[in-house]
C-alpha positions in Angstrom: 0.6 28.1 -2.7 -1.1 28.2 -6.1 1.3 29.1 -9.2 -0.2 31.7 -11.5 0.8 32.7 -14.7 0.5 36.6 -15.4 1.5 37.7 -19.2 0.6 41.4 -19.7 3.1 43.8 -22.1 2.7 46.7 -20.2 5.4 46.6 -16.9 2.9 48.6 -14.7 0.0 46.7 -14.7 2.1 43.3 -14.4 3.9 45.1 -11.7 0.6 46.3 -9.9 -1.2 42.3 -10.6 1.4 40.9 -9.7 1.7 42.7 -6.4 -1.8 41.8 -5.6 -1.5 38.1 -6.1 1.6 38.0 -4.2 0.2 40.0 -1.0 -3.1 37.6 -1.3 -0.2 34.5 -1.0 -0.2 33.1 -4.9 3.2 32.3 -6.2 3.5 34.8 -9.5 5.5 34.0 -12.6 5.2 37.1 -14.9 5.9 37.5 -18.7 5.6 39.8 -21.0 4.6 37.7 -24.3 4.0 34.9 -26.1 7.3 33.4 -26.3 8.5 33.7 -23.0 4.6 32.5 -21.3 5.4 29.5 -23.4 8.8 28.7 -21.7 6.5 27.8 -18.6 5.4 23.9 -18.6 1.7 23.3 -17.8 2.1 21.2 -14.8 3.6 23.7 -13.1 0.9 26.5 -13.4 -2.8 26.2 -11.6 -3.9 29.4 -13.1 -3.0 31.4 -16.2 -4.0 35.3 -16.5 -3.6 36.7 -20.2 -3.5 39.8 -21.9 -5.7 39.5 -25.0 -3.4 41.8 -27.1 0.1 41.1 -26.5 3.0 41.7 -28.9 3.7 38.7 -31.7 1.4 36.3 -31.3 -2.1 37.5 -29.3 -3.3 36.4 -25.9 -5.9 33.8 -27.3 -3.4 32.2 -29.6 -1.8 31.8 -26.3 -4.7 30.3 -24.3 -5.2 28.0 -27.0 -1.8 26.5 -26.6 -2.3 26.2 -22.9 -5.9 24.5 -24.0 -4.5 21.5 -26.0 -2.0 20.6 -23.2 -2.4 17.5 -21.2 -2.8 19.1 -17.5 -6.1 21.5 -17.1 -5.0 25.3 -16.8 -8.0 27.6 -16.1 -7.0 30.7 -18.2 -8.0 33.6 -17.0 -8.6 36.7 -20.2 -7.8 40.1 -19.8 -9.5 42.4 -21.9 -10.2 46.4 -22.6 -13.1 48.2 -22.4 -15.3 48.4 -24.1 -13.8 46.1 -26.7 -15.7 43.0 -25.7 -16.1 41.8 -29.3 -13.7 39.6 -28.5 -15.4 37.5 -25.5 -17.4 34.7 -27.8 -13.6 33.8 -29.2 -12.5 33.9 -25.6 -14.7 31.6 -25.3 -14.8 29.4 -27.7 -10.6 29.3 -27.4 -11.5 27.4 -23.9 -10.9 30.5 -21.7 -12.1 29.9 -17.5 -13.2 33.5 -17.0 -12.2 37.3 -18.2 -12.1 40.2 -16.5 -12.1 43.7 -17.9 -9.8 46.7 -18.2 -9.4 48.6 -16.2 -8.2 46.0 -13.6 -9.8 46.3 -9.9 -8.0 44.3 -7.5 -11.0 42.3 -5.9 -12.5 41.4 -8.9 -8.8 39.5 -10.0 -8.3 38.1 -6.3 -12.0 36.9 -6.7 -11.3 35.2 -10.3 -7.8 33.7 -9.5 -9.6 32.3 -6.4 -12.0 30.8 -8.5 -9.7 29.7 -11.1 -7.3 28.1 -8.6 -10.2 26.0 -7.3 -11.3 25.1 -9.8 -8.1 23.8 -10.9 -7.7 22.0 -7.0 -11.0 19.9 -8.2 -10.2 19.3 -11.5 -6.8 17.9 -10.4 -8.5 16.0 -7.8 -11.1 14.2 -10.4 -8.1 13.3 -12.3 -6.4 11.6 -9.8 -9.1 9.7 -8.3 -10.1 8.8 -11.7 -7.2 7.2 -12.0 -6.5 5.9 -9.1 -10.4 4.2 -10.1 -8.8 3.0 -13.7 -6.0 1.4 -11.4 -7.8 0.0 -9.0 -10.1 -1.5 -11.9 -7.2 -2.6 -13.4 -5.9 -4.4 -10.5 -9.3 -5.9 -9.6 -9.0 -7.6 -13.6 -5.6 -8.6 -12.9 -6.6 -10.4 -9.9 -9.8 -11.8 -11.3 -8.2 -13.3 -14.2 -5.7 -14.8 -11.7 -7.6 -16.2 -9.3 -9.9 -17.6 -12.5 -7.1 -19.1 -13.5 -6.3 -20.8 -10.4 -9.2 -22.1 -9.6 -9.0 -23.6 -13.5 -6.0 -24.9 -12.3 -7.5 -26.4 -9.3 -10.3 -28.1 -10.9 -7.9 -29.5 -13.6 -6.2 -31.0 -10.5 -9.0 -31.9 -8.9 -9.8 -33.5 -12.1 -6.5 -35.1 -12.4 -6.7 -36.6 -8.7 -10.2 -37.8 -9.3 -9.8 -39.9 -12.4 -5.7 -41.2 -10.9 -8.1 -42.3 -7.7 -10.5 -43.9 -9.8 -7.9 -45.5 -11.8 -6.3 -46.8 -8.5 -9.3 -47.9 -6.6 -9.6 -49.9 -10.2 -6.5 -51.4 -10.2 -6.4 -52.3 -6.1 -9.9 -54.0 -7.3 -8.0 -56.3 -9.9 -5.2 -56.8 -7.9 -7.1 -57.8 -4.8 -9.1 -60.7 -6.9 -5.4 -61.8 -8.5 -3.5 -61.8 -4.9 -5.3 -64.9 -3.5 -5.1 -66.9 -6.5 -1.2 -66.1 -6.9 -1.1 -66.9 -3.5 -2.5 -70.3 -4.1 -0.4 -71.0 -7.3 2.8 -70.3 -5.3 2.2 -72.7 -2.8 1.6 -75.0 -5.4 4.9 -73.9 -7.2 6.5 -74.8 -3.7 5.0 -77.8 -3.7 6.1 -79.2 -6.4 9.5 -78.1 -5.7 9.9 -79.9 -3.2 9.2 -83.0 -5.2 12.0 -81.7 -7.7 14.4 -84.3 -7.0 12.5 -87.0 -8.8 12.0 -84.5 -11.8 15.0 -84.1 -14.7 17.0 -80.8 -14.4 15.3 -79.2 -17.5 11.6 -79.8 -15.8 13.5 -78.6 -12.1 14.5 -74.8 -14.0 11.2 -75.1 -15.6 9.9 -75.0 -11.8 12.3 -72.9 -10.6 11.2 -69.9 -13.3 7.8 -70.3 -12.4 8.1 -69.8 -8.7 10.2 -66.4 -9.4 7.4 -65.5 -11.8 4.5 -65.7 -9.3 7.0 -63.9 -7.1 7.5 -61.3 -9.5 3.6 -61.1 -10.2 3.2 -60.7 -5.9 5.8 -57.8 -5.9 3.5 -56.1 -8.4 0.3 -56.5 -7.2 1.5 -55.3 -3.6 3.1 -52.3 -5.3 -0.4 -51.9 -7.0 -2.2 -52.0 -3.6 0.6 -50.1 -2.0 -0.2 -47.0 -4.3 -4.2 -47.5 -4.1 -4.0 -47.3 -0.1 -4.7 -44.2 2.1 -1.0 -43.0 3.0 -1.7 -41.9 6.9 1.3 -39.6 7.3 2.7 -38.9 11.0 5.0 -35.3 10.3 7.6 -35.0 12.8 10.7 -31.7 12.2 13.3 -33.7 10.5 16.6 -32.5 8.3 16.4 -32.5 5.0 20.0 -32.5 4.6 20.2 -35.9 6.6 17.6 -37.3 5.1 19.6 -36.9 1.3 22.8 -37.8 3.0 20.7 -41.4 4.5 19.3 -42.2 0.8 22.6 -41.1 -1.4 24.2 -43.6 1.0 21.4 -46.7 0.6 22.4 -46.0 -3.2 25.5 -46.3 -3.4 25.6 -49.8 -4.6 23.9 -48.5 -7.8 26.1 -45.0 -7.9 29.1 -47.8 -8.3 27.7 -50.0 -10.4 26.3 -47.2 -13.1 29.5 -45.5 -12.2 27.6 -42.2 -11.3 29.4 -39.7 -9.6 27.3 -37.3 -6.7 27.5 -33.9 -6.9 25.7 -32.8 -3.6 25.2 -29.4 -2.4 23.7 -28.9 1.3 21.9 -25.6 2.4 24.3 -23.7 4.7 21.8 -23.9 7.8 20.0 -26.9 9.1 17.8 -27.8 6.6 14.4 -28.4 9.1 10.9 -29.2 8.1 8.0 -31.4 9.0 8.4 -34.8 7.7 7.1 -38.4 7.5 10.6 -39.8 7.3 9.4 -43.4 5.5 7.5 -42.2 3.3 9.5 -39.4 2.0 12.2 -41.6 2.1 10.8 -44.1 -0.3 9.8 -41.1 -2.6 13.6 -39.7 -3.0 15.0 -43.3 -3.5 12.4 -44.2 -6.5 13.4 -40.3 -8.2 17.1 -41.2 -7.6 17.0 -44.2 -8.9 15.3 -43.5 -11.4 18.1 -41.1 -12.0 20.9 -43.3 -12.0 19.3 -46.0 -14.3 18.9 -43.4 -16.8 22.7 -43.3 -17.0 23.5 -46.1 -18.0 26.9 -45.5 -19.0 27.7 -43.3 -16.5 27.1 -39.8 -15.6 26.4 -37.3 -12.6 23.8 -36.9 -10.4 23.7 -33.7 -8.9 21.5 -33.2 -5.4 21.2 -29.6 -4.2 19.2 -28.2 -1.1 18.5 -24.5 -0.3 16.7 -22.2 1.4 13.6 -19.9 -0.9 12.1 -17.7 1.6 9.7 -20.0 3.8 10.3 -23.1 1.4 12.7 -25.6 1.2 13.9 -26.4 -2.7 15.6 -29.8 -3.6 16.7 -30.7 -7.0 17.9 -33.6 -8.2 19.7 -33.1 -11.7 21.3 -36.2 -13.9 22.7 -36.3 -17.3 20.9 -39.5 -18.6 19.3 -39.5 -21.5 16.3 -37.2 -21.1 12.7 -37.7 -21.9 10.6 -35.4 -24.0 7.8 -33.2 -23.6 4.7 -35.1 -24.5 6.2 -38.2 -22.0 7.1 -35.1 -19.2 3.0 -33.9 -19.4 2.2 -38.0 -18.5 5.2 -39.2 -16.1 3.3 -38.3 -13.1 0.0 -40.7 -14.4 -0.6 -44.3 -13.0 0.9 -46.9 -15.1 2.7 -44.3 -17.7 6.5 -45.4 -17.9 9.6 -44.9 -20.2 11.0 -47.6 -18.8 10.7 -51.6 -20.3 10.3 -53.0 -17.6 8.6 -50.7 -15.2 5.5 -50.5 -13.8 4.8 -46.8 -13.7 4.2 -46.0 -10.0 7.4 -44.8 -8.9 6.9 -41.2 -10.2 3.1 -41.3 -9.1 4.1 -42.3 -5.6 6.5 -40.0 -5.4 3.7 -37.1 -6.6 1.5 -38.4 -3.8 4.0 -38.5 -0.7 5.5 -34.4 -1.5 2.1 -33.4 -2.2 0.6 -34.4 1.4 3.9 -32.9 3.0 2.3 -29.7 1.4 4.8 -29.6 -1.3 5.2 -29.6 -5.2 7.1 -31.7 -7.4 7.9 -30.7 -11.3 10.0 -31.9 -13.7 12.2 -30.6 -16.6 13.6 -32.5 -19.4 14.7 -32.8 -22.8 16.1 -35.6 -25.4 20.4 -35.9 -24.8 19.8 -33.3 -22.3 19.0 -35.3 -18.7 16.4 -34.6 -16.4 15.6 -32.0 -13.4 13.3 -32.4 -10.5 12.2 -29.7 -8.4 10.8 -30.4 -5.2 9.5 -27.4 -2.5 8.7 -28.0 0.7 7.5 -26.1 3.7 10.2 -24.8 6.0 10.0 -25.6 9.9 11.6 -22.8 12.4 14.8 -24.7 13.6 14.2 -23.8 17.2 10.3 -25.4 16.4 12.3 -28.2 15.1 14.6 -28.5 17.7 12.0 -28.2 21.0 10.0 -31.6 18.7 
């Protein structure tokens, strides 16, 4: 039902309009001047019939008001014969239509039905308009999100690319130095086992360099290790367990670094699809390189929980912290913080969430400690417990 605004000064033609409008089913809200029209907000009215000459301020200075506000009302002029002088301000002001004095009924049902539709359309084009401008917006949003994924991606891709190539290098060099440190520790064996017609200084001297070629094996196989293909076999596991089984390898370091465990388990069965080796050699190298960055002692602190259709671990210490130029490059080959490390751990660890169809990130700062922040995909326990 339409709302129409009727301003006339004289009672018995508003009486007589306004019982036209209401019989031809418009909802009528009369006044009799400027003032109290103005009382009457915009986006309630869809049609506005004026007197031209009303008391105080006219009819037109009225319709102009209704012009400069923000929702279209087609205004509809009243005016007395033959005083038509007035219709090119009428006009100008912005007016829809007028009609003249005296008023005949058909003529006002026929103008208010005009008016009112062409308010209906107008209204219309504004909200499909915007509901364009949104959808335009939306479509921009989008756009510049999904560009900025698929930036993201290639960086990745990028990233993956150059860490293979860098592996496939370092397998390369490791595979030409395994056999000859094979040889040279057969050698070394050798000539131990002459050692009883050496002195004691030239046995330790023997001694040393057997645990070096040993030392120079365990690198190159952790070099090959990470350059090989990791064929995962996924099987529903509990993640809970599976912290509970590696916090309890570790204890022998939690004593000696005199770390205390903090561990929070998610309330339900933790279930997912897992390679249990693997992912078990993964949380052992993040722990311990937790606890060795305490030396003096600290917490670590191990939580598990449920995020929607993800699982999120976090493993927390109070060590010493790294900053934010070494936190962009712990997850490269061969970058370490550590003396004496080699700079896979963190890599490896990368590798094995990410083919479980996690993530891994980490958050540190100088004095501070360090966070990790692994997600992983969530298995149905009843899936979980029919595997």
């Amino acid at each position: 039902m339409p709302n129409v605004l009727l301003v006339d000064d004289e009672p018995s033609i508003r009486l007589t309009m306004g019982e036209f409008l209401k019989r031809a089913g418009y909802s009528v809200v009369i006044a009799a001047d400027y003032d109290s029209a103005v009382t009457q907000k915009a986006e309630d009215l869809d049609v506005a019939v004026i007197d031209v000459n009303l008391p105080g301020k006219s009819g037109i200075q009225l319709l102009q008001t209704l012009c400069t506000a923000k929702i279209y009302v087609p205004v509809i002029m009243i005016t007395g014969e033959p005083n038509l002088s007035v219709i090119p301000e009428i006009v100008r002001a912005g007016a829809y239509d007028f009609i003249a004095k005296p008023i005949i009924k058909d003529v006002l049902l026929n103008a208010v039905a005009r008016a009112a539709e062409k308010k209906r359309l107008t209204d219309e084009k504004r909200r499909l308009e915007q509901e364009i401008k949104r959808y335009a917006e939306e479509l921009e949003t989008r756009v510049d999100e999904r560009t900025a994924e698929l930036i993201e991606t290639h960086k990745r891709l990028v990233t993956q690319e150059r860490i293979a190539a860098l592996g496939r290098a370092a397998a390369q060099v490791a595979h030409e130095v395994k056999n000859p440190l094979a040889g040279l520790l057969l050698y070394s064996l050798h000539l131990k086992e002459k050692s009883s017609n050496f002195s004691e200084s030239q046995t330790y001297l023997i001694d040393k360099i057997v645990d070096t070629i040993k030392h120079l094996n365990s690198r190159v196989e952790q070099i090959l290790g990470f350059a090989r293909p990791v064929s995962l076999t996924l099987v529903s596991g509990n993640l809970n367990q599976l912290v509970k089984d590696v916090l309890e390898l570790l204890r022998p370091q939690l004593t000696a670094n005199n770390v205390e465990v903090r561990l929070s388990l998610d309330q339900q069965a933790a279930y997912a699809r897992l390679d249990q080796s693997s992912l078990r050699g993964a949380l052992i190298n993040l722990m311990l390189n937790a606890i060795e960055a305490m030396k003096d002692g600290g917490t670590l602190s191990v939580t598990i929980a449920h995020s929607g259709e993800a699982l999120l671990l976090e493993i927390a210490d109070t060590g010493h912290g790294i900053s934010e130029e070494e936190t962009k490059k712990i997850f490269e080959p061969f970058y370490t913080t550590k003396e004496q490390g080699l700079g896979l751990g963190m890599p490896y660890a990368k590798k094995i969430i990410e083919q479980h169809g996690g993530t891994i990130s980490l958050n540190s700062r100088p004095g501070e400690g360090t966070t990790i922040s692994i997600a992983l995909p969530a298995a149905e326990q009843e899936v979980a417990h029919a595997s």
